[in-house]
Every structure is written in C-alpha cells, then in structure tokens.
BAFI-3210 file (N, C-alpha, C; in Angstrom, 3 decimals, decimal comma, padded with zeros to 6 digits):
// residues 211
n [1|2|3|4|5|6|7|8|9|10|11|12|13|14|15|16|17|18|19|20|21|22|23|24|25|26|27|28|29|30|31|32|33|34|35|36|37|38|39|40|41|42|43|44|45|46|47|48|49|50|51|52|53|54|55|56|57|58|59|60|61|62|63|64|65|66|67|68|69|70|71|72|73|74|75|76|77|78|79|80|81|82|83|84|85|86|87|88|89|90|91|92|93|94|95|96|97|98|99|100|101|102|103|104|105|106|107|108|109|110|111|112|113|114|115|116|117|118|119|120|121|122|123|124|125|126|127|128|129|130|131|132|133|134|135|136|137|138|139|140|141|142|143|144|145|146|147|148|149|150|151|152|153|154|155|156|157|158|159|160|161|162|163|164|165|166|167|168|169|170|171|172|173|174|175|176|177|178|179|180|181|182|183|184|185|186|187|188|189|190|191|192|193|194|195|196|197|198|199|200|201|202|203|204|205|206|207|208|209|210|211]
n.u [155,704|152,202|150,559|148,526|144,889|142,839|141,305|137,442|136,833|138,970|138,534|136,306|137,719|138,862|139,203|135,784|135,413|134,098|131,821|130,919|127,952|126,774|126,418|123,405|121,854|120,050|116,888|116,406|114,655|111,901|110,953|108,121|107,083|104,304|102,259|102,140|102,553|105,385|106,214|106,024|107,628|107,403|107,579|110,264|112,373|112,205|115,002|116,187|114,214|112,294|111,888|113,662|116,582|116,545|116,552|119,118|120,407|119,928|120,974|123,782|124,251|123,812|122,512|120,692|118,412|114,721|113,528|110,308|108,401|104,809|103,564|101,095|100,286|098,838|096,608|095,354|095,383|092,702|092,502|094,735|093,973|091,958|093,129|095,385|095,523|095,962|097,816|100,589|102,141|101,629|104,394|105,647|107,912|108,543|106,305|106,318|104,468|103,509|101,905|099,475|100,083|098,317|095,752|096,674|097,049|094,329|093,344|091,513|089,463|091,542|090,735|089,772|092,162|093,827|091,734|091,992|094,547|095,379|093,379|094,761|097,351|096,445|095,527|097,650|099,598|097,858|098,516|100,231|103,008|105,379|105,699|106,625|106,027|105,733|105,810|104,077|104,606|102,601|102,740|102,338|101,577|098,650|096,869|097,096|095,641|094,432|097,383|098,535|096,568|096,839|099,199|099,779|098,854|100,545|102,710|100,936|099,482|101,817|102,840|100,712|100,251|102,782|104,530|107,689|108,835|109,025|109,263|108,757|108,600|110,094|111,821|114,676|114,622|112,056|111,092|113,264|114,549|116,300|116,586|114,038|111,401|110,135|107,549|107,564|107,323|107,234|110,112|113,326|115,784|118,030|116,819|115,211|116,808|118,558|116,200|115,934|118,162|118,254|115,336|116,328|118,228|115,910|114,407|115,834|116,432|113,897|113,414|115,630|114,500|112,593|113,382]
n.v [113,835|112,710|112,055|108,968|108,850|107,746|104,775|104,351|101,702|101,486|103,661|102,620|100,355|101,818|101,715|102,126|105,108|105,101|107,785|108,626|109,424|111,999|112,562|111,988|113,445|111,749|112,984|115,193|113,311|113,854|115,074|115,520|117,632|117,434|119,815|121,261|125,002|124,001|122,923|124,769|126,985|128,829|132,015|132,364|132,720|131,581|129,856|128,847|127,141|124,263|122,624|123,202|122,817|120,032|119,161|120,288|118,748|116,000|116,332|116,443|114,027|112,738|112,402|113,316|115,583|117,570|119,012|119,775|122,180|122,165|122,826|124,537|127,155|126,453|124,483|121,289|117,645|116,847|119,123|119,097|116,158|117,224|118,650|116,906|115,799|117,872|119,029|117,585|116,711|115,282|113,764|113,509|111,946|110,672|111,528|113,312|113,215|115,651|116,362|116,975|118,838|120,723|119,661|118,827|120,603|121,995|120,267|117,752|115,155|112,020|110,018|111,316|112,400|109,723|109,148|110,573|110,975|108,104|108,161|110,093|108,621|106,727|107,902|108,683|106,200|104,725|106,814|105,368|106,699|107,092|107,180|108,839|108,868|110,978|111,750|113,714|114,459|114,148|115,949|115,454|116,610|117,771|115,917|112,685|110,127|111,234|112,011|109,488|108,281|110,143|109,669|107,001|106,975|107,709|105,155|103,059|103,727|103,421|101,007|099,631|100,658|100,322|101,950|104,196|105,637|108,590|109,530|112,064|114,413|117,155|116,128|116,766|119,211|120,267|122,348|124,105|126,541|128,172|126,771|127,792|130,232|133,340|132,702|129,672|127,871|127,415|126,500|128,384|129,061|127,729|125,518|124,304|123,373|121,384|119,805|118,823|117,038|115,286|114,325|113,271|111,042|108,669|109,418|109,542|106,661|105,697|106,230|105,212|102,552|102,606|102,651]
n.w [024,976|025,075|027,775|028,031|027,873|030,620|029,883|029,536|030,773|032,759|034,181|035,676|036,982|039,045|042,632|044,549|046,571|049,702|050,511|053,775|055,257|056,353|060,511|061,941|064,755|067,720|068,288|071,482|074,075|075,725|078,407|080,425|083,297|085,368|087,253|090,281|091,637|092,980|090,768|088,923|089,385|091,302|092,739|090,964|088,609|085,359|084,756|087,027|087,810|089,396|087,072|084,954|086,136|086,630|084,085|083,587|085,229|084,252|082,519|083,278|084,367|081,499|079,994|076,840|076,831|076,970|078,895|079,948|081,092|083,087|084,685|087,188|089,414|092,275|091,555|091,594|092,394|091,005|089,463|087,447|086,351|084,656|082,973|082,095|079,315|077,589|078,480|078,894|076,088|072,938|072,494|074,113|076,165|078,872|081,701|084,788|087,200|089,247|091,670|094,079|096,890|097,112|097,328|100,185|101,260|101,699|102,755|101,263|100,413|101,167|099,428|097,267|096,218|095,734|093,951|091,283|090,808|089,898|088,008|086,331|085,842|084,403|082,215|081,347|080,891|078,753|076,697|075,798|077,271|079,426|083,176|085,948|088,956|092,166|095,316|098,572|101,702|104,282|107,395|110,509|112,270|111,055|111,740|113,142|111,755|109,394|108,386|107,880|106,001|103,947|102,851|102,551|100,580|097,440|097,385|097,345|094,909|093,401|093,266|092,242|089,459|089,202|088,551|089,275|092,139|093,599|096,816|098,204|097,233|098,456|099,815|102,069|101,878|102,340|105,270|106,108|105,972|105,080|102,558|101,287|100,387|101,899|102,595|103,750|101,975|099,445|097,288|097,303|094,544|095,235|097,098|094,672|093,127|094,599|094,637|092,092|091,768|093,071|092,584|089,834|089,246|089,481|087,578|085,503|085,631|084,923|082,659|080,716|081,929|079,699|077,506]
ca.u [154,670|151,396|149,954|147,412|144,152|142,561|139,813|136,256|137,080|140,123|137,760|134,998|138,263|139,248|138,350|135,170|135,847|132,605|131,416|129,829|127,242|127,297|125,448|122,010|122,018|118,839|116,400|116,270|114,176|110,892|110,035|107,316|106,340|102,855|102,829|101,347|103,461|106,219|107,135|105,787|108,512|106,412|108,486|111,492|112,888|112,494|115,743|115,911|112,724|112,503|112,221|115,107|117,154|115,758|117,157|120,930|120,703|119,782|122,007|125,014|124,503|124,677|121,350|119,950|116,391|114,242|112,208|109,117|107,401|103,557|102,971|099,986|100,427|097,380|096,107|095,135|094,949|091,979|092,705|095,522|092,860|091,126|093,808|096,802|095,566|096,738|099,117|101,219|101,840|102,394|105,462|106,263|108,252|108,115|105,879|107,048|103,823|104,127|100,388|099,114|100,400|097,725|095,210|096,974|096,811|092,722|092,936|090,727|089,562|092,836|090,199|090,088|093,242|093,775|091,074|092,579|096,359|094,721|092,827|095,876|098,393|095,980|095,441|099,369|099,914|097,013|099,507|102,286|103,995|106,129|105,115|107,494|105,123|106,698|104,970|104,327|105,205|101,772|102,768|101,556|100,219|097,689|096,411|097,838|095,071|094,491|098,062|098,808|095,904|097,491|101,017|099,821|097,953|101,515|103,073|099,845|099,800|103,092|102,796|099,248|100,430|103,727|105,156|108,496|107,923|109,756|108,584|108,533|109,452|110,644|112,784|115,859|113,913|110,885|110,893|114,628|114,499|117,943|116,318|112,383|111,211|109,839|106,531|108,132|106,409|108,210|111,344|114,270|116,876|119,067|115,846|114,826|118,333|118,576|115,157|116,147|119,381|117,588|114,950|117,246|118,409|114,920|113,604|117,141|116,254|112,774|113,971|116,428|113,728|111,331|114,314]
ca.v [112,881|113,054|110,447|108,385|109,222|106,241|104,082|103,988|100,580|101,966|104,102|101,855|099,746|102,244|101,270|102,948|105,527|105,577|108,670|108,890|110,454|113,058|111,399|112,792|113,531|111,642|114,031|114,638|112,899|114,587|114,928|116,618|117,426|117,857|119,576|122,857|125,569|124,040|122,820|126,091|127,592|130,203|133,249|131,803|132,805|129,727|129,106|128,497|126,499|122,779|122,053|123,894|122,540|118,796|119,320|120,128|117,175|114,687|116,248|116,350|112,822|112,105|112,368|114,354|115,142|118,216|119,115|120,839|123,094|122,033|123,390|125,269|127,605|126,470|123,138|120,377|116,376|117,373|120,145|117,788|115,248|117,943|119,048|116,210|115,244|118,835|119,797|116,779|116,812|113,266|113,364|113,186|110,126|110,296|112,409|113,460|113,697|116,220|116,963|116,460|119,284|121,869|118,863|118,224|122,137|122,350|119,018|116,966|113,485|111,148|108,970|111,725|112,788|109,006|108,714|111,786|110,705|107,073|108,328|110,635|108,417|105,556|108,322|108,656|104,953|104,636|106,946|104,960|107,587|106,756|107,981|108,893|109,874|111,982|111,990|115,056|113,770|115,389|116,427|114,579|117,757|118,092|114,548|111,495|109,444|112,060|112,070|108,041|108,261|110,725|109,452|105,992|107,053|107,499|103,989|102,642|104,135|103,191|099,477|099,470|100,953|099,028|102,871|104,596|106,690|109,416|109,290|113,089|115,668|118,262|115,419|117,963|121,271|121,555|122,959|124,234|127,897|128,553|125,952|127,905|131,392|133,645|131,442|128,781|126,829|127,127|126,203|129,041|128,514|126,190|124,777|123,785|122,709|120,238|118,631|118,299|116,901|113,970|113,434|113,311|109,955|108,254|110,131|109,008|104,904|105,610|106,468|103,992|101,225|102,368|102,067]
ca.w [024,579|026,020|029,225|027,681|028,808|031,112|029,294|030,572|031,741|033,677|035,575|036,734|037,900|040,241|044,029|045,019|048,074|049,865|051,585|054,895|055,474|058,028|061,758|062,489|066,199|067,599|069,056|072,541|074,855|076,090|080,013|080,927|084,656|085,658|088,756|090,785|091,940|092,837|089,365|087,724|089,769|092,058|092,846|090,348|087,347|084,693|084,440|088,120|088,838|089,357|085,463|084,289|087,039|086,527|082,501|084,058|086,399|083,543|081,432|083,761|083,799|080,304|079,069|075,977|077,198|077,142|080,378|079,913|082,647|082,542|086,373|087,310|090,859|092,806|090,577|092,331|091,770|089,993|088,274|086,610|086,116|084,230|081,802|081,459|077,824|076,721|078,923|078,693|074,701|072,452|071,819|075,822|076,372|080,133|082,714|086,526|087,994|091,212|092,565|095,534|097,700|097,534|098,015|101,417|101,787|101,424|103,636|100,695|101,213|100,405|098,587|095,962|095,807|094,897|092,718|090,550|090,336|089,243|086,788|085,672|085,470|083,526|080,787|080,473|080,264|077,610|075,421|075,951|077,947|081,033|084,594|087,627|090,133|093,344|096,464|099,298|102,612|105,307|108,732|111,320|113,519|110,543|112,347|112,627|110,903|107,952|107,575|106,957|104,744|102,762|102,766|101,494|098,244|096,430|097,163|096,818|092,900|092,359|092,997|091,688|088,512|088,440|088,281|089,613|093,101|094,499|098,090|098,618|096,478|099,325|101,080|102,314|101,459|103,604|106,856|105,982|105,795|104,327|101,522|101,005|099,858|103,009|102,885|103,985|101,416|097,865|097,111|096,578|093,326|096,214|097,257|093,745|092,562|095,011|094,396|090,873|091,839|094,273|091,407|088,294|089,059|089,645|086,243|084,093|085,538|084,413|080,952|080,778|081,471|079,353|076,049]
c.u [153,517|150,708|148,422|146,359|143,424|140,819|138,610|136,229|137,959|139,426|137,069|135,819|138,784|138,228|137,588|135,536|134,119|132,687|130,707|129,131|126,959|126,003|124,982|122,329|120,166|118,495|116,409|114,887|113,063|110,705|109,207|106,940|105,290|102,911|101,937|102,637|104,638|107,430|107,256|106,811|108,294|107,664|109,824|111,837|112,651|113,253|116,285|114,832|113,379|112,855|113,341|116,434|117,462|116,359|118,441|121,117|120,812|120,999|123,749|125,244|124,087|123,324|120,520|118,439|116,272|113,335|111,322|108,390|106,114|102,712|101,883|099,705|098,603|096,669|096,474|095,240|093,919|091,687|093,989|094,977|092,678|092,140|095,559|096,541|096,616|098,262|100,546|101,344|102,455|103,183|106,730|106,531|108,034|107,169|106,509|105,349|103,703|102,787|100,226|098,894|099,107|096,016|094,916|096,677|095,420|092,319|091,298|090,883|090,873|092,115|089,637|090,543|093,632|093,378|091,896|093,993|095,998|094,617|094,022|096,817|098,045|095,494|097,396|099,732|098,920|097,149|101,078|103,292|104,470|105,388|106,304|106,350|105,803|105,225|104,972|103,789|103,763|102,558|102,432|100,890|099,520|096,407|096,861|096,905|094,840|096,140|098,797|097,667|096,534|098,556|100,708|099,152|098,889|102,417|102,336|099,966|100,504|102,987|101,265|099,161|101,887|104,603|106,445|108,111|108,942|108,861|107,747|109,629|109,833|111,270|114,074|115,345|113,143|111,220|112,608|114,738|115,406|117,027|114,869|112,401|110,239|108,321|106,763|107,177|106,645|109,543|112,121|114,751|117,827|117,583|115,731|115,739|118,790|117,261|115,422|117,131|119,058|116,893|115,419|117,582|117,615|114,237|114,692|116,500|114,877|112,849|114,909|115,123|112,692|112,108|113,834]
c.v [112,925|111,983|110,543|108,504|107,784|106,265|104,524|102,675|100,827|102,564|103,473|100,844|100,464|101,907|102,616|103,663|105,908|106,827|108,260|109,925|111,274|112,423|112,185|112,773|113,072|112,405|114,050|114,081|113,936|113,907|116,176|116,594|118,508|118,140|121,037|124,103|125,666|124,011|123,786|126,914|128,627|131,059|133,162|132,415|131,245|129,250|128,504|128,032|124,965|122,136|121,966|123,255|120,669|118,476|119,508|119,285|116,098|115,071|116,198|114,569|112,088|112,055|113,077|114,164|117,029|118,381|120,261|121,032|122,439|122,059|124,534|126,023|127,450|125,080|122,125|119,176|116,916|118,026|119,312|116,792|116,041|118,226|118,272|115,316|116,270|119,263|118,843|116,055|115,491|112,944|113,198|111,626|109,668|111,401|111,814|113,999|114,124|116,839|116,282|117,790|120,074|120,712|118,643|119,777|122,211|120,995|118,240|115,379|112,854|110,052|109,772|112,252|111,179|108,633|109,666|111,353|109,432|107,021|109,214|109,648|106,905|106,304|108,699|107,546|104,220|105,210|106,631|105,789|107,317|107,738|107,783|109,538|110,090|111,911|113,106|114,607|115,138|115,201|115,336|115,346|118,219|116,923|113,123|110,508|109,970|112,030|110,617|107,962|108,472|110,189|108,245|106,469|107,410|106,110|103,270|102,632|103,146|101,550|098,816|099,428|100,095|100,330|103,392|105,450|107,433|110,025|110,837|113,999|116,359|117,501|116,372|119,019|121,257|121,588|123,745|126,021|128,397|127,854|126,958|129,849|132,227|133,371|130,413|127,287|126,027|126,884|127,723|128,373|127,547|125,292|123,661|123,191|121,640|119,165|118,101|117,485|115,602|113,577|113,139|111,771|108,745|108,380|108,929|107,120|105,082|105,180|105,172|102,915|101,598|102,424|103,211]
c.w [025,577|026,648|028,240|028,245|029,418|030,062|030,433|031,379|032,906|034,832|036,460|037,247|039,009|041,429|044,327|046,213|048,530|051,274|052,184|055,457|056,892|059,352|062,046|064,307|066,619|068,686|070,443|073,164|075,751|077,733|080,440|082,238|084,967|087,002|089,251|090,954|092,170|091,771|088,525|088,344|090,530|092,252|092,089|088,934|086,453|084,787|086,042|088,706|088,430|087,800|084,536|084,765|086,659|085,072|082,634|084,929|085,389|082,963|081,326|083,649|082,946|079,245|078,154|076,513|077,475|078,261|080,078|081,553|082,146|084,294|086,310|088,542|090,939|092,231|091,940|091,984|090,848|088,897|087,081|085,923|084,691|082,557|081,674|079,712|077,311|077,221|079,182|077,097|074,434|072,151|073,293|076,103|078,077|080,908|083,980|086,741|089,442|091,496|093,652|096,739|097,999|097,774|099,549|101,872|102,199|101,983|102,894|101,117|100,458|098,901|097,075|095,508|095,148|093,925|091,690|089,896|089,898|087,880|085,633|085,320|084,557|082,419|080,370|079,871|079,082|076,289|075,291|076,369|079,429|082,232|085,647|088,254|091,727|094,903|097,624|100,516|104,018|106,759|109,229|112,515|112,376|110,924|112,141|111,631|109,235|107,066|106,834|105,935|103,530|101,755|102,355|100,153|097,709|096,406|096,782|094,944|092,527|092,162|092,285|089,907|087,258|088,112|089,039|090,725|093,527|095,864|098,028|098,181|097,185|100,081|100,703|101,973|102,166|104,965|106,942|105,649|104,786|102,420|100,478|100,867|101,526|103,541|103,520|103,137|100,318|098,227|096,482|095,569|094,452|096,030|096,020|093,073|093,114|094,937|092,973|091,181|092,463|093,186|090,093|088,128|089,167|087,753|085,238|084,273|084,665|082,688|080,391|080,467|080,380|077,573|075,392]
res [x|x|x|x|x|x|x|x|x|x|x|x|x|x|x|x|x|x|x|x|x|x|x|x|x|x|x|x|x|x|x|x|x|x|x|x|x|x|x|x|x|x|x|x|x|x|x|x|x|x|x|x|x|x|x|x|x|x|x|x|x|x|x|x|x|x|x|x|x|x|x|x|x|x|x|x|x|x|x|x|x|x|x|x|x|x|x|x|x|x|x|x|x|x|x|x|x|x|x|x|x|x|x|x|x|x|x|x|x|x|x|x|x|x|x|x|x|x|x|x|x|x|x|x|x|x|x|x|x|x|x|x|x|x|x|x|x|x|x|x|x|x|x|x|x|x|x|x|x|x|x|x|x|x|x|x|x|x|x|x|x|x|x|x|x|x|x|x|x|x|x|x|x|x|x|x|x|x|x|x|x|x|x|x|x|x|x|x|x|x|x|x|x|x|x|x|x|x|x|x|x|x|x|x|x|x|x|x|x|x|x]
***
C-alpha cells in the first residue's frame, strides 16, 4: 500500500530550519606611516623594513590591520607637508607619522619643523583619520639649546593636538651598531624589527581608542 503523500498544509507545518549565512570577515584595518627613509626601509628588503615588521607586531597581537609603506628616503617635515593628502589614502583609519629626522640632519629651524608636522597632522584630523606621531630624539653635541628646541616640538604636538606620541622612534637602535646598517644611521632587519615591536603597542591603543 502506498504512504500517503503529505498535504500542502502538512508542509508549511513543518518547523522552519533556518540557514546561516556564511560570516563576512570585516576588512582589515588601514595604517599608514608617513615617514622618510627610515620607514621606506633604506637599504631593506620590504618585507624587512619598519612597515612590514609594524603589520607582524599588530598582528601578533591580535589585530587585523594592513600597514602601508608611504616613506620617502630624504623627505622632510615639509616635504610631508607637501604630499600627505595623496600619500596617505581615505580609507586610512590611522597614520604613524615619523618625520623629522632629516630636518634635524640639515639642522632646520625647530619652528618649522613644528610648523610642518602641525599643519600635517591638522590635515589628517580634518579626514577623520587617527594620528600616532613618533618623535627623533637630537643629540646634545649638535648643541644643547638647538637640541631642547628640537626635542620639544613632538610633545608639544601631541598635547596640542590631544594625539598619541612615541617619544623616539630609534629608542634601543641608535648609536647601537649591532642594531644599524654601516652608516650608522638606518636601521638593519634587527634594527627595524625591534622598532616595530616598541611601536606596535602605542599604534594597537591608538586604534583601539579611536573604535
């Protein structure tokens, strides 16, 4: 004898099973750092420069995020000035601004190396994009008065701006030989692995506060 076939009512009483739909992964997280030589990675392979490095630091601790290179060997405050509309693209949730150094190199006035990182980091926050700004720590046999000049115009910023500071990007790398390329100026793959490794957790709070 043959099983009755179920009514159309029979069906639309069976319990719905609802599929789920498969979970989008949300994109990662954009950091871009604006920076001169050191960030462009001078004598480095990419995947060994600060950027690359700076992208396995976040991501060791826990954070989907893309790091973009946007270094320039030789660029100045100014020259940053000049080109952080383009070279810091809109879809950058935070910038690492790292200028300064070749400033302190070409011993420019501090008052426009401030003006410059100012004006830079009030066209980032005008596209709603985060700022860590890093600071580069002068000597003090380049003069002692030239070099407190210097060395305040990044705390200055930061509390001015209300922004995140990393004192000095080469804290544990400069003057360290074992650490620097036979310039003693750049950072080797150690060198640069540990500056990522010191700023990673400055960058991740950044991110964090800014949701």
């Amino acid at each position: 004898m043959a099983e009755p076939r179920p009514t159309r009512r029979a069906l639309f009483a069976l319990p719905l099973i609802a599929v789920a739909a498969p979970a989008v992964a949300a994109p990662p997280r954009v950091v871009t750092v604006l920076g001169d030589s050191i960030t462009a990675g001078f004598g480095l392979p990419a995947a060994q420069a600060v950027p690359a490095q700076l992208q396995l630091a976040l991501r060791k601790l826990g954070l989907a995020v893309q790091v973009r290179a946007a270094g320039v060997s030789g660029d100045t405050t100014a020259g940053g000035l000049a080109r952080v509309d383009f070279s810091v693209r809109k879809d950058t949730d935070l910038a690492v601004v790292a200028l300064g150094a070749n400033d302190l190199l070409q011993g420019q006035d501090p008052k426009r190396t401030r003006a410059n990182l100012d004006g830079i980091i009030r066209k980032l926050k005008a596209r709603r994009i985060g700022v860590v700004l890093t600071g580069i720590s002068a000597p003090i046999e380049i003069g002692g008065g030239y070099a407190r000049d210097f060395n305040a115009i990044f705390p200055g910023l930061a509390r001015t701006h209300g922004v995140p500071l990393y004192p000095n990007l080469l804290d544990g790398v400069a003057r360290r030989p074992a650490l620097n390329q036979p310039d003693g100026i750049h950072p080797n793959a150690r060198g640069a692995q540990i500056i990522a490794a010191r700023l990673a957790p400055v960058v991740a709070k950044a991110l964090a506060a800014k949701g």
